[in-house]
C-alpha positions as CSV (number, residue, x, y, z in Angstrom):
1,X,27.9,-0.8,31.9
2,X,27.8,2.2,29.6
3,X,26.7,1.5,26.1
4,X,26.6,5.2,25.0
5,X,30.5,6.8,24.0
6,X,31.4,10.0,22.0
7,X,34.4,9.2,18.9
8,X,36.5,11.8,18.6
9,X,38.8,11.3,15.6
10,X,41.9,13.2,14.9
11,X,41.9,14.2,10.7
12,X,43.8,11.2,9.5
13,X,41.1,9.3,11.2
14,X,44.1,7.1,12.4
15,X,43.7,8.3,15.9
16,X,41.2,10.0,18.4
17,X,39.5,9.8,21.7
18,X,36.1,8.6,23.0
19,X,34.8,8.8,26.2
20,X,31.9,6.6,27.5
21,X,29.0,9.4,28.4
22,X,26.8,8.9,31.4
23,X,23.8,11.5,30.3
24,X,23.3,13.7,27.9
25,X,22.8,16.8,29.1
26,X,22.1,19.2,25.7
27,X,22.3,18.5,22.1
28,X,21.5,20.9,19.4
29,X,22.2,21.7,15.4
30,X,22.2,25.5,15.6
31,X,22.3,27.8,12.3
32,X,26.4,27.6,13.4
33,X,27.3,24.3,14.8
34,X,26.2,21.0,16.6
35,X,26.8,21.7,20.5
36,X,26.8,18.4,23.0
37,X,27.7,18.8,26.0
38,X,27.6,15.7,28.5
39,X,28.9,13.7,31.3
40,X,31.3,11.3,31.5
41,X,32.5,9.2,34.4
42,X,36.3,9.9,33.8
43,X,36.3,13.6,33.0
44,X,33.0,15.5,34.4
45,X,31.1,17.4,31.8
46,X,32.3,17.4,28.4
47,X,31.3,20.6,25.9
48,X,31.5,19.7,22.6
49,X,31.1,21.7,19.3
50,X,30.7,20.2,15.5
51,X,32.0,16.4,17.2
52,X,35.1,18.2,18.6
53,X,36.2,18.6,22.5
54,X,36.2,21.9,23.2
55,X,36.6,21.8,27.2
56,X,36.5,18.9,29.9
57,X,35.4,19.5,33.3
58,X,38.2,18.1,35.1
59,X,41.0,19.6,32.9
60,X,39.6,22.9,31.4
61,X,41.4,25.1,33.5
62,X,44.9,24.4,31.6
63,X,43.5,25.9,28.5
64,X,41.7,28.7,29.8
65,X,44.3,29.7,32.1
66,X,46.9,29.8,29.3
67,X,45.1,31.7,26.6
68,X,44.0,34.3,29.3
69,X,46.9,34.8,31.5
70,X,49.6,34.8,29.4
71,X,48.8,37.8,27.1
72,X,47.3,39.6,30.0
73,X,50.6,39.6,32.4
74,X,52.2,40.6,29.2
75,X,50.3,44.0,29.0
76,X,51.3,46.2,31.7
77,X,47.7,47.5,32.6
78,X,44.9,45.9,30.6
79,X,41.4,47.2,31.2
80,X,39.5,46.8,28.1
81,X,39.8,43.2,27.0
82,X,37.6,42.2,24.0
83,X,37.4,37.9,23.9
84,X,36.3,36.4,20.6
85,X,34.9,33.4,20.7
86,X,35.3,31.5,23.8
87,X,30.9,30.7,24.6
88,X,31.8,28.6,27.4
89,X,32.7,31.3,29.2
90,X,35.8,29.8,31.0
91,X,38.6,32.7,29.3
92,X,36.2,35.1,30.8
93,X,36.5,33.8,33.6
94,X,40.3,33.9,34.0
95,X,40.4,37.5,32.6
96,X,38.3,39.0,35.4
97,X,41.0,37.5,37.9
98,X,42.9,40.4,37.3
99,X,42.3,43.5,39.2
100,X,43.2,46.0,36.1
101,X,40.6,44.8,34.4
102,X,37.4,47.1,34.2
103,X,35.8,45.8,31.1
104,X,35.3,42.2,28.8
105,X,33.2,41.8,25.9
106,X,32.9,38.2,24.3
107,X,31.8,38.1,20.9
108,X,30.6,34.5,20.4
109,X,28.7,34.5,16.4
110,X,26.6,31.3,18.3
111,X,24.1,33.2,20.9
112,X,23.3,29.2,21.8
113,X,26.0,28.3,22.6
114,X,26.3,31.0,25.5
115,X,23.0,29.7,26.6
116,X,23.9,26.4,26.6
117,X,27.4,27.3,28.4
118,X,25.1,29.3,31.2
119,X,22.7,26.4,31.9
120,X,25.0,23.5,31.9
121,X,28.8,24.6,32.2
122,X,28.9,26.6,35.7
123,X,32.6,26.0,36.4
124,X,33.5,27.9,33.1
125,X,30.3,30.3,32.7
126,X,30.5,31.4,36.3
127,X,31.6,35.2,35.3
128,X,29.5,35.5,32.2
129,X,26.6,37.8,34.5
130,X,29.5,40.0,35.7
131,X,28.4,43.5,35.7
132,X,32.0,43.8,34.1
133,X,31.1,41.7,31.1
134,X,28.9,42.8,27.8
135,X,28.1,39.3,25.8
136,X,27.5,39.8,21.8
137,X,26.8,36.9,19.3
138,X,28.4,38.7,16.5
139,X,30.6,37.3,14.0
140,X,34.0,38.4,15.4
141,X,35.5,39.7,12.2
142,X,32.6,42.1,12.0
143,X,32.7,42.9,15.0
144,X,36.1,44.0,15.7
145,X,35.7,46.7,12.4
146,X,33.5,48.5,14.8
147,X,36.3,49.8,17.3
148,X,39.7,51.2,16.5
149,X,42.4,51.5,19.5
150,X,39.8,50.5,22.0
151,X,41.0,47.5,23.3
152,X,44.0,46.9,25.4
153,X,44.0,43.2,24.4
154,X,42.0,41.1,22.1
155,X,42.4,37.4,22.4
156,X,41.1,35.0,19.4
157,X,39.5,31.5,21.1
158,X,37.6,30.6,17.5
């Protein structure tokens, strides 16, 4: 029997999640955030950021496919596509599925967390060493003042 579980609580703190954890794989306070990521029997690897999910192994997909692929089949031809946010990799990912694209930078302000995301999240990190791909830990709004009309499509995963 597991006697270790991660609380997730909702903000009424009337409801939640938890999920019993079977190692720990990395847990660090950065300058940013606390990141855990772990394992769990139910849902694979958990990534967590400041006590909240922010992907499950088993289930990541549905999120990363949605915030990627919708606004991309939207834009008729999209080959600059700037992602802020997003560390784990896993929007990156789903981006690079399309043929158009011919460029992706991620601006994630946590350079950790991108570390963390290459060493222990491989299903979602997988493209993050694409030739294709510039990685900056920047903070996004700062960023972004830096290029006018370069970008075919930015999309926000803070």
């Amino acid at each position: 029997m597991n006697h270790i579980n991660f609380f997730e609580y909702n903000p009424n703190e009337t409801s939640g999640v938890f999920f019993s954890i079977s190692n720990i794989l990395f847990s660090k306070q950065t300058k940013y955030q606390r990141i855990d990521i772990f394992d769990t029997p139910e849902f694979g690897r958990v990534f967590a950021l400041d006590g909240l999910t922010m992907t499950r192994e088993m289930d990541e997909f549905i999120y990363h496919e949605m915030i990627a692929h919708v606004p991309m089949f939207i834009h008729e031809n999209p080959k600059k596509v700037l992602v802020i946010g997003g560390g784990d990799g896993g929007t990156v990912r789903e981006v690079l599925k399309h043929s158009s694209v011919e460029e992706v930078i991620m601006c994630e302000i946590d350079a950790e967390v991108i570390e963390a995301a290459k060493k222990y999240l491989p299903l979602t990190s997988c493209e993050l060493d694409n030739p294709k791909v510039k990685l900056v830990s920047e903070d996004g709004s700062k960023f972004i003042k830096k290029y006018k009309n370069y970008f075919d499509l930015i999309i926000i995963e803070s």
